[in-house]
C-alpha positions as CSV (number, residue, x, y, z in Angstrom):
1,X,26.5,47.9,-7.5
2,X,24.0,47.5,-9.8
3,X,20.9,46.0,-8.7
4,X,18.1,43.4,-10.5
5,X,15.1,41.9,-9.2
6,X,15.3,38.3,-10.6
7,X,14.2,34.5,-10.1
8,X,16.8,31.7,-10.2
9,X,16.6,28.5,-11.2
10,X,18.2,25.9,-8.7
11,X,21.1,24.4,-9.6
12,X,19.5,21.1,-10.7
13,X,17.7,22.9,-13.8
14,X,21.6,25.0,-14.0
15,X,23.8,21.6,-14.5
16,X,20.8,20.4,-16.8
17,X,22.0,22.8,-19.3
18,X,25.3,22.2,-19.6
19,X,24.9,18.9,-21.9
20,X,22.9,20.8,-23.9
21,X,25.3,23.9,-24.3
22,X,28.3,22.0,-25.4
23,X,26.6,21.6,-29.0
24,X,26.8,25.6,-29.4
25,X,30.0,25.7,-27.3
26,X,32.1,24.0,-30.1
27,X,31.0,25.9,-32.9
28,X,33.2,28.0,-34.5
29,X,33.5,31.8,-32.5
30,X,32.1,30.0,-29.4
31,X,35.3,31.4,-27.6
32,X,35.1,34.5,-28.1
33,X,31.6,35.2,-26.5
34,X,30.7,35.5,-22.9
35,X,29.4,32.5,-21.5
36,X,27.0,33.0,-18.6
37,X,28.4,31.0,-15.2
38,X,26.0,28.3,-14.5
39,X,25.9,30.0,-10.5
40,X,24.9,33.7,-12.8
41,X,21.9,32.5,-14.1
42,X,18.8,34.1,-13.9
43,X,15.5,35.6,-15.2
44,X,15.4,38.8,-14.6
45,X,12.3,41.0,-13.7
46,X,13.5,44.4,-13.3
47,X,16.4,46.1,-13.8
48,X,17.1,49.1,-10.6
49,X,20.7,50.0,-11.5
50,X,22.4,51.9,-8.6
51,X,20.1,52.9,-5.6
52,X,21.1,55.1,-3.0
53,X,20.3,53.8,0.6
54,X,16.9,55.4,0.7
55,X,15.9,54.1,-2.9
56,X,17.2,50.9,-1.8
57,X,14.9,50.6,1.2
58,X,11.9,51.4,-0.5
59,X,12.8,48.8,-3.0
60,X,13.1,46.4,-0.1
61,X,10.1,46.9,0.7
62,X,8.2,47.1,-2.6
63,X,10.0,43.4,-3.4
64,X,8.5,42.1,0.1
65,X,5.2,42.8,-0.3
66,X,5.1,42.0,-3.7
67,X,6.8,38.3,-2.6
68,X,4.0,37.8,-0.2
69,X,1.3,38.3,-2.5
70,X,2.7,36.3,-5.2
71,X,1.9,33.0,-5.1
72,X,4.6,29.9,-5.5
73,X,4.6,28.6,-9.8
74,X,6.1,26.7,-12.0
75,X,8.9,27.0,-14.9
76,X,10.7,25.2,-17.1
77,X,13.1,26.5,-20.1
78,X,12.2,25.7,-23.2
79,X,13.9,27.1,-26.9
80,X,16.7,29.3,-27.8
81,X,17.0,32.2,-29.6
82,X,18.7,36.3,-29.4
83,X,18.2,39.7,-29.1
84,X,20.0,41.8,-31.5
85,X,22.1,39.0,-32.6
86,X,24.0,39.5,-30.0
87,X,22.2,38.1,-26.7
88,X,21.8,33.8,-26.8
89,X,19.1,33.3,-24.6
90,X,16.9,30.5,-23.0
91,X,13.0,30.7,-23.3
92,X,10.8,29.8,-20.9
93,X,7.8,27.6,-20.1
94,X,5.4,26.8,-18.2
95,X,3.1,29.0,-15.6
96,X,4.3,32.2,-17.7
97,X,1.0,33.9,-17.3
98,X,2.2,34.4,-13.2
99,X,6.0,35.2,-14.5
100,X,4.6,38.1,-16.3
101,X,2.8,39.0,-13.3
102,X,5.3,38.7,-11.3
103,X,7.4,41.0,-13.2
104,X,4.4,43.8,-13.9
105,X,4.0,43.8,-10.2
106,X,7.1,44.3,-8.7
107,X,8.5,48.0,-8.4
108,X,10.1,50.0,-11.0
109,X,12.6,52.8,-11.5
110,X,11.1,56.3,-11.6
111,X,12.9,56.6,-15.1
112,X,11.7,53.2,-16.6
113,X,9.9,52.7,-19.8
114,X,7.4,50.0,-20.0
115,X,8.9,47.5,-22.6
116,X,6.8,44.3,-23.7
117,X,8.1,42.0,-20.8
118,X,10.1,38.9,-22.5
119,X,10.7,36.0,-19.8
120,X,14.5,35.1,-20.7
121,X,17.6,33.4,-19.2
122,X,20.2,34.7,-20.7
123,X,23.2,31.7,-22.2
124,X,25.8,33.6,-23.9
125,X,27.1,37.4,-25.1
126,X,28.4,38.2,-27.7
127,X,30.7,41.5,-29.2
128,X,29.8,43.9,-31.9
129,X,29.4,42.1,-35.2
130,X,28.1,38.5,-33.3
131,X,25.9,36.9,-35.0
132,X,24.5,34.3,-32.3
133,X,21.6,33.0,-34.5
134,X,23.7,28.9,-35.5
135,X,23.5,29.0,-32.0
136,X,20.0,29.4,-31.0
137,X,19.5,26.9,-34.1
138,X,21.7,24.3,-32.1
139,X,19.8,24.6,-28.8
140,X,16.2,25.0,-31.0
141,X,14.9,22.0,-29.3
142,X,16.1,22.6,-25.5
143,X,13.8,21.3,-22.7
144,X,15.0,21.5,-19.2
145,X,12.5,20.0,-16.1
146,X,10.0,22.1,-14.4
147,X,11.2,23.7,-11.0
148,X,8.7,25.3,-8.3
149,X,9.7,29.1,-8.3
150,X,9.4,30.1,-4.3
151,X,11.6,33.1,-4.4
152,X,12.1,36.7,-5.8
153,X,15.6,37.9,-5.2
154,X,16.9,41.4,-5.6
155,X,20.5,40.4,-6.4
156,X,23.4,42.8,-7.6
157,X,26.7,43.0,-9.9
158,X,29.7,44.2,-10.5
159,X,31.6,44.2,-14.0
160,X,33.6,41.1,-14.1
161,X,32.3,39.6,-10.9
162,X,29.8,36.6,-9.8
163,X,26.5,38.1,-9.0
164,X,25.4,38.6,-5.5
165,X,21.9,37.9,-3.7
166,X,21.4,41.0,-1.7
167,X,17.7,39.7,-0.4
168,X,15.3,37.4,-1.1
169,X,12.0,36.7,-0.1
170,X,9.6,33.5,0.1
171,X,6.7,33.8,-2.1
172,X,3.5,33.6,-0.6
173,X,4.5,34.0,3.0
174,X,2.8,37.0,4.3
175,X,4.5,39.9,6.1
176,X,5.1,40.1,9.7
177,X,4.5,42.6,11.9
């Protein structure tokens, strides 16, 4: 299983997008790319990959502390556009400054490069050739409402299956014990 760290919007901001989405959903190609399941979408932080069982406790443990010192913020997606032509994606507003944070703080693979960090939720995939850019046109003015972000979640995936919330942690709340 391949695991993410990740925040998730709650299903109220989720169904708020499917209005907007049926505009790109009937242009023409629109069934041939990978949709994202409303219930599959996130923003991910950090990708892990597999972990064996001792690379996945550490991790537990770097995503708890880094939960409790991370204070509760605010989102909202705003925009549309793609990476490569071949990734639709959501942008995203509001208290990015923490979202970044967020993202520098919690742990990262041994073997990681240090990209520029770009907050996305990701709409749509497409194959080799997509060209997903009438699409981000179409959803060029998307605005969704703000949600309070109160949880990091390491969550994890299978090819061709929902993902899975392995953990998740409150932010804020200190550590017990």
């Amino acid at each position: 299983m391949r695991l993410f760290a990740a925040v998730v919007p709650p299903e109220t901001i989720t169904r708020e997008l499917e209005p907007a989405l049926a505009a790109p959903r009937g242009l023409p190609g629109a069934d041939t790319l990978r949709w994202s399941a409303p219930a599959d979408r996130h923003i991910t932080l950090a990708y892990y990959g597999e972990r064996t069982p001792e690379q996945r406790a550490d991790l537990l443990a770097g995503l708890a502390a880094t939960a409790a010192g991370t204070a509760p913020f605010t989102l909202g997606l705003a925009g549309a556009d793609t990476f490569g032509g071949r990734v639709l994606w959501a942008g995203v507003e509001g208290d990015t400054d923490a979202l970044t944070r967020l993202a520098a703080a919690v742990p990262r693979r041994e073997d990681e490069r240090h990209p520029v960090y770009r907050p996305h939720l990701t709409l749509a995939r497409g194959g080799r050739g997509a060209d997903l850019a009438p699409y981000a046109a179409r959803l060029a003015g998307l605005r969704t409402g703000r949600w309070r972000v109160e949880r990091l979640l390491l969550m994890g995936g299978v090819d061709g299956l929902p993902y899975t919330t392995e953990a998740a942690w409150r932010l804020g709340v200190p550590l017990s014990g």
